[in-house]
Every structure is written in structure tokens, then in C-alpha cells.
C-alpha positions as a Markdown table, in Angstrom:
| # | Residue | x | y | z |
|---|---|---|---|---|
| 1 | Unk | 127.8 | 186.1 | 50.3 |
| 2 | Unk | 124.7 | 186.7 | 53.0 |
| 3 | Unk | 126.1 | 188.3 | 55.9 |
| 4 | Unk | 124.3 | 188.2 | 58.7 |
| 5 | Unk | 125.4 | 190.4 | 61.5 |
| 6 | Unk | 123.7 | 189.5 | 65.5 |
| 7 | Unk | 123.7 | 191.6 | 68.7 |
| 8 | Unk | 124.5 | 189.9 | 71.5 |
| 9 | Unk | 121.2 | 189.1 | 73.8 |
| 10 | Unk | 120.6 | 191.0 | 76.6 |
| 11 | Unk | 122.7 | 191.0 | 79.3 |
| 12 | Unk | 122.8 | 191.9 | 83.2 |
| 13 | Unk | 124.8 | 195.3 | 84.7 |
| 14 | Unk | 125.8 | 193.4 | 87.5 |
| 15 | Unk | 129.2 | 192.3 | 86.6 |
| 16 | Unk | 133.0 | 193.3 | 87.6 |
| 17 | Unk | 133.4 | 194.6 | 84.0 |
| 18 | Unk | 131.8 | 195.1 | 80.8 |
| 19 | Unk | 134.4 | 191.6 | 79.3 |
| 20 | Unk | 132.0 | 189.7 | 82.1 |
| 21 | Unk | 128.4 | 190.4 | 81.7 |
| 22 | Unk | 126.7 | 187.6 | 81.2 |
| 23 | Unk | 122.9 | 186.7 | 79.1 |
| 24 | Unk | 119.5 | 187.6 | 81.7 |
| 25 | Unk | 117.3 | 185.1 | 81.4 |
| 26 | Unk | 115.3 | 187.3 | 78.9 |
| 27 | Unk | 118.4 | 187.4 | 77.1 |
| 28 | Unk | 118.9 | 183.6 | 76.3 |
| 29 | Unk | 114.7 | 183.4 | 75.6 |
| 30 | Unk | 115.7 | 186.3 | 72.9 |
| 31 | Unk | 118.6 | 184.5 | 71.7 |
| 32 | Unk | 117.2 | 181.1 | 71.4 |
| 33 | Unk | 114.3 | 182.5 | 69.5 |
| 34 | Unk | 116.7 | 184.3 | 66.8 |
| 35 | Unk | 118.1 | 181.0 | 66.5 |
| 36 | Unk | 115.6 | 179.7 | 65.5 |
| 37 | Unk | 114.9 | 182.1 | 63.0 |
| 38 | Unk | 117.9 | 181.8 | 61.9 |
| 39 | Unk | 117.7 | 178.2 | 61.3 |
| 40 | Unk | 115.0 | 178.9 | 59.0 |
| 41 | Unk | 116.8 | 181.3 | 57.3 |
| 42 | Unk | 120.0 | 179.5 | 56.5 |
| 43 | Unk | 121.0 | 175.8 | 56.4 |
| 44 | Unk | 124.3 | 176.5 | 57.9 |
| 45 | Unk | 127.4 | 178.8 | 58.4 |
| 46 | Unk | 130.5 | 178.7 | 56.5 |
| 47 | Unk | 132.0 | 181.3 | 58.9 |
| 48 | Unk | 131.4 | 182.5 | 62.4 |
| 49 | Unk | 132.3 | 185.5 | 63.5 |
| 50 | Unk | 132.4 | 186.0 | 67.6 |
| 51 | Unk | 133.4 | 188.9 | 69.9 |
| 52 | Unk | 135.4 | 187.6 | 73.0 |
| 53 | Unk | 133.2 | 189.3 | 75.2 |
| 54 | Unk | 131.4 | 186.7 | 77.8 |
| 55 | Unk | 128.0 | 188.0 | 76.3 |
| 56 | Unk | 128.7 | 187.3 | 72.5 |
| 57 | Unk | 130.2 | 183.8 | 73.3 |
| 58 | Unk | 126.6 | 182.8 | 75.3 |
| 59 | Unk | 124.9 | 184.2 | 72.4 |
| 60 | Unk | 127.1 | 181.8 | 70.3 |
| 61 | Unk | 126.6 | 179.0 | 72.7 |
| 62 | Unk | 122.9 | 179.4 | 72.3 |
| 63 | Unk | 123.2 | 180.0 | 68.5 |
| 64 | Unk | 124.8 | 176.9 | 67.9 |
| 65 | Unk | 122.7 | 174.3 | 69.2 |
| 66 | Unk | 120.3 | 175.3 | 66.2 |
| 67 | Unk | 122.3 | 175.0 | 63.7 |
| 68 | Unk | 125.1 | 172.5 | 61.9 |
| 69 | Unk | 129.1 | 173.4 | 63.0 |
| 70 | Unk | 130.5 | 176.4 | 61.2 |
| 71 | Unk | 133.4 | 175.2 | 58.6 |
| 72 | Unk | 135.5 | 177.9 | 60.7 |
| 73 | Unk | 135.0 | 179.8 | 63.6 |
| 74 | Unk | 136.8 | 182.8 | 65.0 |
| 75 | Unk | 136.5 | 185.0 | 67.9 |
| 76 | Unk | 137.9 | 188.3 | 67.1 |
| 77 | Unk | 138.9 | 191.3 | 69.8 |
| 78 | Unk | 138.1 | 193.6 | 66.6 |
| 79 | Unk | 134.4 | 193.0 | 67.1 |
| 80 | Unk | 134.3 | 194.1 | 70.4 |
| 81 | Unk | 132.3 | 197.0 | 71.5 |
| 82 | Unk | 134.8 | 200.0 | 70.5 |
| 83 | Unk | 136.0 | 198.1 | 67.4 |
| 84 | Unk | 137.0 | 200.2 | 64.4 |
| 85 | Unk | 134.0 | 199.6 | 62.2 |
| 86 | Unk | 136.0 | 199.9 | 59.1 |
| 87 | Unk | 138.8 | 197.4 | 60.2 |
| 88 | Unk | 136.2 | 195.0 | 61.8 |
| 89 | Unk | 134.5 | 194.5 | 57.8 |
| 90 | Unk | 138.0 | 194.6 | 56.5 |
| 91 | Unk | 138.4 | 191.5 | 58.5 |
| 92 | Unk | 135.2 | 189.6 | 58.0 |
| 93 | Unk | 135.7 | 190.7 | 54.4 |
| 94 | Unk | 139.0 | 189.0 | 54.0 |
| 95 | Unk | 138.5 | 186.1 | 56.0 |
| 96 | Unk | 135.1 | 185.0 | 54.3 |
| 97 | Unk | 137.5 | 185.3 | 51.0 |
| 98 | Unk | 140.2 | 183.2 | 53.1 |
| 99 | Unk | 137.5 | 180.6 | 53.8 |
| 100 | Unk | 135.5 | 180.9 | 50.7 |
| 101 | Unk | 132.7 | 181.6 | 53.0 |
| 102 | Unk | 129.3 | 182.3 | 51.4 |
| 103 | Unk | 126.8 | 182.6 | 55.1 |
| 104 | Unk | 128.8 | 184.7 | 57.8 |
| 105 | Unk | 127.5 | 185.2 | 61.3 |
| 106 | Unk | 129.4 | 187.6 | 63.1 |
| 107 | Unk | 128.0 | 188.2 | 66.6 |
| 108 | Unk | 129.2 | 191.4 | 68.4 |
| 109 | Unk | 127.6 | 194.6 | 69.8 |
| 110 | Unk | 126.3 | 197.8 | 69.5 |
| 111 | Unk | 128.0 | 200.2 | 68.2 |
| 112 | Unk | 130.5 | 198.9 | 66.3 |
| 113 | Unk | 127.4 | 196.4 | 64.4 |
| 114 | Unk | 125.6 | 199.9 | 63.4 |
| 115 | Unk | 128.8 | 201.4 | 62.1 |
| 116 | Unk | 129.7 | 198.4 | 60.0 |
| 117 | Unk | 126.1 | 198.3 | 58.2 |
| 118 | Unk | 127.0 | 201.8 | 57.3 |
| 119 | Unk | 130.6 | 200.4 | 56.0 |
| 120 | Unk | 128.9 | 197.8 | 53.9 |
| 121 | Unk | 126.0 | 199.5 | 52.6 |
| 122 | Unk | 126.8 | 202.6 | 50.6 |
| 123 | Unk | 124.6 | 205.6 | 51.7 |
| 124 | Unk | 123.3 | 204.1 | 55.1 |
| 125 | Unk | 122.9 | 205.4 | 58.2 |
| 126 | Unk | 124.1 | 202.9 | 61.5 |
| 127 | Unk | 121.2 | 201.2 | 62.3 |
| 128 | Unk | 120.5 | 200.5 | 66.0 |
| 129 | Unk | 120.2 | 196.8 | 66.5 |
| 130 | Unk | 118.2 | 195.6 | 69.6 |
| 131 | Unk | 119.2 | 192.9 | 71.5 |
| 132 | Unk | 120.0 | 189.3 | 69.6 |
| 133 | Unk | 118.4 | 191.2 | 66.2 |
| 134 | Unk | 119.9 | 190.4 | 62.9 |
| 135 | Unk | 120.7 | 192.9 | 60.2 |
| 136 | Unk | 120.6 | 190.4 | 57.0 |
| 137 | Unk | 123.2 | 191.8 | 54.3 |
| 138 | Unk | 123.6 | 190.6 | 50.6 |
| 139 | Unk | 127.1 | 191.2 | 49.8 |
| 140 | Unk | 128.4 | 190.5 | 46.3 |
| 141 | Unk | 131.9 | 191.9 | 44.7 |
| 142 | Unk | 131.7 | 195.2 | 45.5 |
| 143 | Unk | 127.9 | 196.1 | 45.7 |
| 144 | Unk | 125.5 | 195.3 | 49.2 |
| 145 | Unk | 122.8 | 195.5 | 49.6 |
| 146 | Unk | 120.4 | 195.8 | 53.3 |
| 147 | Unk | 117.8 | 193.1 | 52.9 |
| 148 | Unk | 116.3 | 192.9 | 56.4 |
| 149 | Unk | 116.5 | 193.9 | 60.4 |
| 150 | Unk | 114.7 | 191.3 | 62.2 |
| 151 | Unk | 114.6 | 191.2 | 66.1 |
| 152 | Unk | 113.2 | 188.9 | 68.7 |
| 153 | Unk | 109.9 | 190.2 | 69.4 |
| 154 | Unk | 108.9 | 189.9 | 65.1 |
| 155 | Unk | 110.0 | 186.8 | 65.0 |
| 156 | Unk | 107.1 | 183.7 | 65.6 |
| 157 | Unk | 108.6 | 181.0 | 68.1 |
């Protein structure tokens, strides 16, 4: 399976709470250039993974228009900001085998996203993720392995 795990873009302070902050404009220019990226990378998703948060689901939004419809999509409260890392791949684990997904997205925040690189990839520290990056994992039986962190400003539009 390639997992492939996104921040949320940047988003604005100036909201009544952290559920409703919404994409800046830099933060849909970010996101729309992972997309793109990500369209390069893979063909399509089997699974998508999305925090409820209104951040995450813009990210989605933007996501989506660059790529084919996800065979199932879910959006999770356990990948929220102060998900349990260790329950939040529990889940992605067990619903990629649900949907014999073999390219996950799951689209969430920092720090739960650090935490569950460190879950996945034995002897890792929690990366920090900028805003709309991508950790790229390679996850097969019970062996992963960290292939890549690419984020918006290494990425050629």
C-alpha cells in the first residue's frame, strides 16, 4: 500500500474556533500545487482519509479536482488535531484492508500526522509537516518504510 499522509494548507487565526478556520489564500495556492504533485505521483485513490475540521475538507475540496473520485471516502474525528496517533493508523490500517485500498490519502494535521509517521515507521522520530506537505509512506504487511516529505515550495508548478 502507498500511504500518503497531507497537512492541511494554511489556514487563517481569525475564526470563532479552531473546527472553523478556513484555507488563506496562500493556503489554497499551496494546496493546489500539492495537487498537482500529487497527480503526478498517483493515478488515483482507492481511499480518502479526511479530518472534519473546515481546513482539511478545503484541502480535500482542492485536492480533488486533480484527481479521479476516491473508491471510498471517509472523514474521521480520529484525525483531528489531538487524535490518538496510534488509534488514528489503527483505523486507516483497517479500513484500507476493509476497502482493499492500495493509495490512501488521509488529510489531517499537525501533530497527530508527525506522531503517526512515528507509528508506522519503526525507529522514527515525528516529522514536522509544513503546510499541505506530503509524507509518502510504503506500507507492506508489517514492514514501512519513509520514502519521501515533499512540501509546496519543492515542488515545480
Amino acid at each position: 500500500m502507498q500511504l500518503f499522509l497531507m497537512r492541511h494548507g494554511e489556514a487563517s487565526l481569525n475564526a470563532p474556533s479552531d473546527r472553523e478556520r478556513k484555507l488563506t489564500d496562500n493556503g489554497r495556492i499551496q494546496t493546489g500545487d500539492m495537487a498537482n504533485w500529487l497527480a503526478r505521483q498517483v493515478s488515483h485513490f482507492d481511499l480518502v482519509i479526511v479530518s472534519p475540521y473546515l481546513r482539511s475538507q478545503q484541502t480535500w475540496q482542492k485536492v480533488s479536482k486533480h484527481l479521479p473520485e476516491p473508491r471510498k471516502l471517509l472523514v474521521l474525528d480520529d484525525v483531528t488535531p489531538s487524535g490518538d496517533a496510534i488509534r488514528a493508523v489503527d483505523l486507516v490500517l483497517a479500513y484500507a484492508e476493509q476497502y482493499k485500498a492500495d493509495n490512501v490519502l488521509v488529510i489531517a494535521h499537525m501533530p497527530l500526522l508527525g506522531f503517526m509517521v512515528s507509528e508506522l515507521v519503526a525507529g522514527m522520530e515525528p516529522p514536522l509537516f509544513a503546510t499541505s506537505a506530503v509524507a509518502h509512506i510504503d506500507k507492506h504487511a508489517q514492514n514501512a518504510s519513509f520514502v519521501a516529505m515533499t512540501a509546496p515550495h519543492q515542488v515545480v508548478v
